[in-house]
N, C-alpha and C positions, 0 to 999 in steps of 0.2 A: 528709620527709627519707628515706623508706622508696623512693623510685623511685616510685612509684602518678602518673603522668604526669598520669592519669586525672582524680585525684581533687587532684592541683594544678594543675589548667585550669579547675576545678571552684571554686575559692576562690578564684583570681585573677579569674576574671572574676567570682564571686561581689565582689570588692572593688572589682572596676570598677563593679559595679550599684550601691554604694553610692555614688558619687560622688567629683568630687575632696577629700574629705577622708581618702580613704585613699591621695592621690598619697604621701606618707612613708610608708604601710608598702609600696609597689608600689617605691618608689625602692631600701627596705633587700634588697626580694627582687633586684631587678635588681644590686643589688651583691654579691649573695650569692655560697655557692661555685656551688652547682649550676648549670651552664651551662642544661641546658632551664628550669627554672624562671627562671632570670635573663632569659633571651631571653622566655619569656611574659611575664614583667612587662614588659617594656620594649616589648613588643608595646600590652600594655594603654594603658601611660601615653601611648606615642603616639596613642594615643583621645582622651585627656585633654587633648591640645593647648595651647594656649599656656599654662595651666594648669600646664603640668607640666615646661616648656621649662628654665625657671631651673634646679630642682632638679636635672632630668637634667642638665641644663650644669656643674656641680658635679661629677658622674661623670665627665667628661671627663681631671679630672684626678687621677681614683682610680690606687692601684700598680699596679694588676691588670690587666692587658693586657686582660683577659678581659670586665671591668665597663667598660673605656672604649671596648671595641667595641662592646658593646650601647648606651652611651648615645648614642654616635656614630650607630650606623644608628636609635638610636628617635629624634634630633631631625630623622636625613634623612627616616624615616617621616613626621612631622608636617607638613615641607614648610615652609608660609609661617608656619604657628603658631609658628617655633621662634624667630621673628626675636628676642624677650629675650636668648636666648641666644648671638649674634652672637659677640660677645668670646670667648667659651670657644669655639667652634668656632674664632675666626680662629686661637687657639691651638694649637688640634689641626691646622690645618695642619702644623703642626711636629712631629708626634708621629713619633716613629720606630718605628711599628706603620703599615704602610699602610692594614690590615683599619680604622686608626681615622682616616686622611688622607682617603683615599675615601669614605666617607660624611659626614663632615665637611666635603668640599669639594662633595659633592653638596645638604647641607644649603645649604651660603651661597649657591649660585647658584638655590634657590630662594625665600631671602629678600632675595635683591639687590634692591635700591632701597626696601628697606621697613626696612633696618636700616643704621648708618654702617658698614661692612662696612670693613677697615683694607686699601686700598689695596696698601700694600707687601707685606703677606702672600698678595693674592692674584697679584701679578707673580711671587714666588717662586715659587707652587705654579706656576706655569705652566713653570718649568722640573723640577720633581718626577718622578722616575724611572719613578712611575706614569701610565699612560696617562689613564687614568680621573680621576687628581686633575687631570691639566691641561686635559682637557676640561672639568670642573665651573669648574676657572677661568677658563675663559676665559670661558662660560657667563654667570658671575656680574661679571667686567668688564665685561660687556652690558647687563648691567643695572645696573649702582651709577654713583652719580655720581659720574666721574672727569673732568679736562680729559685731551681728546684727546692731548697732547703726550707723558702720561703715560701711557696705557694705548696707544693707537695704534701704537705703535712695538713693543711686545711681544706683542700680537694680529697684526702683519705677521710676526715675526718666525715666528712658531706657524704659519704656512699655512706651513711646511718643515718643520713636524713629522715624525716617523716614522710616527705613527699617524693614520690618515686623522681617526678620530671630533675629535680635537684639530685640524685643519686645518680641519675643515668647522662649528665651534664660533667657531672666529677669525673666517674668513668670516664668519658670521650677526651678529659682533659687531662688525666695522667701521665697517658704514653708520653707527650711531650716533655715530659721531663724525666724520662727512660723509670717510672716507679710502677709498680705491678701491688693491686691493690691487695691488703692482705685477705688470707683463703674463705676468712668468714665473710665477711665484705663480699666477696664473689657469690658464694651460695645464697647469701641474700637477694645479690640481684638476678639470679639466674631465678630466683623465685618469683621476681615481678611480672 
């Protein structure tokens, strides 16, 4: 508690060497005040992997703006490990902190097809203010099992995005569902 960054980099990862049976005291530091200590544990537990997915998914919906953004970027850390955690993430879509929509959305289109990822949430994020969240959705519609009828239509609609990374996310996510974007749509992006 004294600031010694030092010497609490020193005991967290000392907790990490003992294994995940110190994933609950790694989750209480990550919800703690201290922001650096908080981010190194949540660095940790994303070590910890699927391991540690649940728990942190439970941080997702802590008050603290500060602890759901660490839990947030430790399950996009983890990548495909975090897939238990699916439902708390699909809910952080909704958060009104984007520092917690953005890694959250970066989280699900790394466990797309490996988790029931809820559909409707990920159409919405595709219209979400942040660039970054509608690219991870679109991302992750590529990968989850949807019928074409229902994500197709909002993947064409994304190649007129403002932001090229979100148009060229749509694009790559298409073909999966056998659709060829319309001819304007294509000359736009051959202009990026």
């Amino acid at each position: 508690r004294d600031g010694n960054y030092a010497l609490q980099t020193r005991a967290s990862d000392a907790l990490l060497k003992l294994g995940p049976e110190t994933i609950p005291e790694l989750v209480l530091l990550m919800r703690g005040p201290d922001e650096s200590l908080g981010q190194s544990a949540a660095h940790r537990l994303a070590r910890f992997g699927a391991a540690a997915a649940d728990p942190v998914g439970v941080a997702l919906r802590d008050a603290d703006v500060a602890v759901r953004v660490r839990a947030a970027g430790c399950l996009a850390e983890m990548r495909g490990d975090a897939a238990s955690a699916w439902a708390a993430l699909v809910t952080a879509l909704a958060d009104p902190e984007v520092r917690v929509r953005t890694p959250a959305a970066e989280a699900l289109a790394t466990i797309a097809g490996r988790a029931p990822i809820g559909t409707p949430a990920l159409l919405a994020a595709l219209k979400d203010p942040e660039p970054a969240v509608r690219c991870h959705a679109a991302v992750a519609l590529g990968r989850v099992d949807v019928r074409a009828e229902v994500a197709a239509p909002a993947l064409i609609e994304a190649l007129g995005d403002a932001d090229r990374s979100v148009r060229r996310a749509a694009l790559q996510a298409l073909p999966k569902f056998g659709r060829l974007p319309p001819a304007p749509a294509l000359v736009r992006l051959l202009e990026d």
